[in-house]
N, C-alpha and C positions, 0 to 999 in steps of 0.2 A: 471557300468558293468565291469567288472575283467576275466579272464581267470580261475577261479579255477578248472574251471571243463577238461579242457586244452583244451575247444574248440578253436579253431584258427580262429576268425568269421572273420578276414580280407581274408579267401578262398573264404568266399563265396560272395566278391565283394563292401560287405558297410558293415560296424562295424554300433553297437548299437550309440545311440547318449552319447558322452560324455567318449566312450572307451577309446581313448587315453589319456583320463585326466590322467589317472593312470599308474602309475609307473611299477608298474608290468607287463602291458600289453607292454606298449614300450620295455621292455626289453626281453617278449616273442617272439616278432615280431622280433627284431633284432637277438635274440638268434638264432631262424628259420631261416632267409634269409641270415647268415649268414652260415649258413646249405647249402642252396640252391646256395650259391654264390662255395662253399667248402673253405671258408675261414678256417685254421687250426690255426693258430696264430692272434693275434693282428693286427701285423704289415700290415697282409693280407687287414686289411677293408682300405687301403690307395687308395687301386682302385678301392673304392665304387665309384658309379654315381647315378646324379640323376634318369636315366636311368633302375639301378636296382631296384632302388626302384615304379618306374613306373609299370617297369614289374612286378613285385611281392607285387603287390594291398596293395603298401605304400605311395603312391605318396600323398594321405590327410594327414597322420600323417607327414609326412616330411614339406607340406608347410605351413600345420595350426598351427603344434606344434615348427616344428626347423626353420621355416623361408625358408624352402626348402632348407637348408645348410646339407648336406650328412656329412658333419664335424662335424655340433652341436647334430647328430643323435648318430654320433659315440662314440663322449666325453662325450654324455652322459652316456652312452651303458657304456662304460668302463672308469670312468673316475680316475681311480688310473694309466693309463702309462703315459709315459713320450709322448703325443703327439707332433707331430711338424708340428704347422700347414703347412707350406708349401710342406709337402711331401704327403696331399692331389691333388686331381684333380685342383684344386683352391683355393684360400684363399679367407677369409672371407673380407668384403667390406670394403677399409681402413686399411684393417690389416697393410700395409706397411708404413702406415703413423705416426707407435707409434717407435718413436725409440729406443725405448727395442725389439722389434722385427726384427727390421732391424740387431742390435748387436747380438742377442740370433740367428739369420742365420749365419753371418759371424763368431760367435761361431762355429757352428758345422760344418759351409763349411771348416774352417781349419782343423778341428779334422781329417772330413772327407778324406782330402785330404795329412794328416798326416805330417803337420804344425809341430816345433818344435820351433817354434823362427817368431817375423817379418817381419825379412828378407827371409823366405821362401816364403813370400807373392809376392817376387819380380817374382816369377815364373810364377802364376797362372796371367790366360787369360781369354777373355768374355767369351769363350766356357767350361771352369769349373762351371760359373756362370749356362751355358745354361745345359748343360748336368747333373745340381743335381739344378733341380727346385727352380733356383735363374735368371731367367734370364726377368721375369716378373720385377721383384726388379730393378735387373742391369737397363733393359731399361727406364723404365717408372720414375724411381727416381734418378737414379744416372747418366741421360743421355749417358745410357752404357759407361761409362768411371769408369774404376776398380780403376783407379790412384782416381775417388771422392768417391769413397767407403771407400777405404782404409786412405783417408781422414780423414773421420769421424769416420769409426771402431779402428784408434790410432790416435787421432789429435796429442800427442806429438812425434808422431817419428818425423824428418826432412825425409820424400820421396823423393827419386830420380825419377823422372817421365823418365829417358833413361834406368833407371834397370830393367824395365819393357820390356815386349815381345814388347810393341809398346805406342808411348808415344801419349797424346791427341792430337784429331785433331788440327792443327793449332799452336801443340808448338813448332816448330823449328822458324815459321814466327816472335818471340818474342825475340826482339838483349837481351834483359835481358835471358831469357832460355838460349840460345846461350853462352854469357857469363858466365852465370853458371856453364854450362857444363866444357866450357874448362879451368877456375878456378881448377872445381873438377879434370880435367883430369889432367894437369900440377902437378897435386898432387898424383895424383895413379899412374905418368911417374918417379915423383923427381925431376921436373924442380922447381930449387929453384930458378933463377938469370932469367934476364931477354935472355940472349945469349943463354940459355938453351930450349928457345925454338925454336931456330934453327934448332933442332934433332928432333922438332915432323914430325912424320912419318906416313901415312896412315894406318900400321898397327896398332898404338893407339888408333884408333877412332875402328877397328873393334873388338880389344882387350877390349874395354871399353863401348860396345853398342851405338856407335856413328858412325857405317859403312853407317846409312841412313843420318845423318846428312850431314858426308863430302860429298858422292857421289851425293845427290839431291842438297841443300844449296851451299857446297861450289864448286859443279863442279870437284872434286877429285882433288883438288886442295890445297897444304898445304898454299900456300903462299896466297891465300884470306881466308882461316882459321886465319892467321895471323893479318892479316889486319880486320876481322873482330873484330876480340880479342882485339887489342891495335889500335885503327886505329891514333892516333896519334903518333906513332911512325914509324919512316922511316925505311921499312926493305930491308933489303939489296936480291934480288934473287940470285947472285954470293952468296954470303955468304951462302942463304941457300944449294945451290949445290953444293958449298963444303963441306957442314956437311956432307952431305947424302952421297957423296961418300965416 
């Protein structure tokens, strides 16, 4: 049974048996309730729910024919755009576990957020994830930590995990992190020689996203920053309070 005659039998409560098999009929249905919905554009059916299809005596074809996926109704309906599953209500079951799709998100989350390079990634925080329906992704896969995202989205950059708004929980507790850091920093200061770090100053670490390291870790303290760096070597506290002044 087909619509030719353009009756709409899904008004009157039960379609004929076997209605939905046909192609035509799915797409007069969705043609209408996107009517009903005022959807004007494509883009519009994003905040389709199961819900409208409930109310507007779809709710059999949505979970006999799509699996009750409001997504798989849609991509049928129109399937030459460019969809993106997750700027649906929900994604499909699994979806996050193909990693083409985890990379084809962190694709357009940069585009979105008008990314030019890498290192523009050092910017973006858990709430870019939350606020452009990635934050399902963030939590549940990447143990909301952006520094494992960005991981896997360029495994060959080298990451700075203190470039970032806020570094994983629990990585300052690691003397290797630590040391890392102040490797890097002694190198973004010019400390070539070993007396040369005598001159590190408190505003280095704020200069260089390491303001929470010194102030929680070392106690705002440069001389156990020292000691934690080389702790075999004997530093002198005179000496440092001469640099400083």
């Amino acid at each position: 049974m087909t619509t030719g005659s353009g009756q709409q039998y899904w008004l009157k409560g039960r379609v004929p048996s076997g209605f939905w098999d046909h192609a035509k009929n799915r797409r007069a249905y969705m043609k209408w309730l996107g009517q009903q919905l005022g959807y004007r554009k494509p883009d519009d059916w994003y905040s389709v729910s199961k819900q409208d299809f409930h109310r507007n005596n779809g709710g059999g074809m949505l979970a006999n024919y799509y699996r009750d996926s409001p997504q798989e109704a849609v991509m049928d309906y129109l399937p030459e755009h460019p969809w993106k599953s997750w700027l649906f209500r929900s994604t499909p079951q699994r979806f996050w576990q193909a990693k083409a799709n985890r990379l084809a998100y962190m694709d357009w989350l940069g585009e979105r957020l008008g990314f030019k390079s890498l290192d523009d990634w050092y910017t973006v925080c858990r709430s870019h994830f939350h606020t452009n329906r990635g934050g399902g992704l963030l939590a549940n896969y990447y143990g909301d930590s952006v520094f494992r995202a960005l991981k896997e989205y360029a495994p060959s950059k080298k990451w700075l995990p203190w470039q970032f708004p806020t570094v994983p929980q629990g990585f300052w507790q690691d003397h290797k992190n630590r040391q890392n850091y102040l490797k890097w920093l002694g190198k973004q200061v010019g400390f070539e020689k070993q007396s040369d770090w005598y001159r590190l100053h408190r505003q280095h670490f704020i200069d260089h996203r390491g303001d929470a390291l010194f102030a929680t870790y070392y106690k705002g303290s440069v001389l156990n920053a020292l000691k934690d760096y080389r702790p075999n070597h004997n530093w002198s506290r005179e000496r440092l309070k001469s640099a400083r002044n």
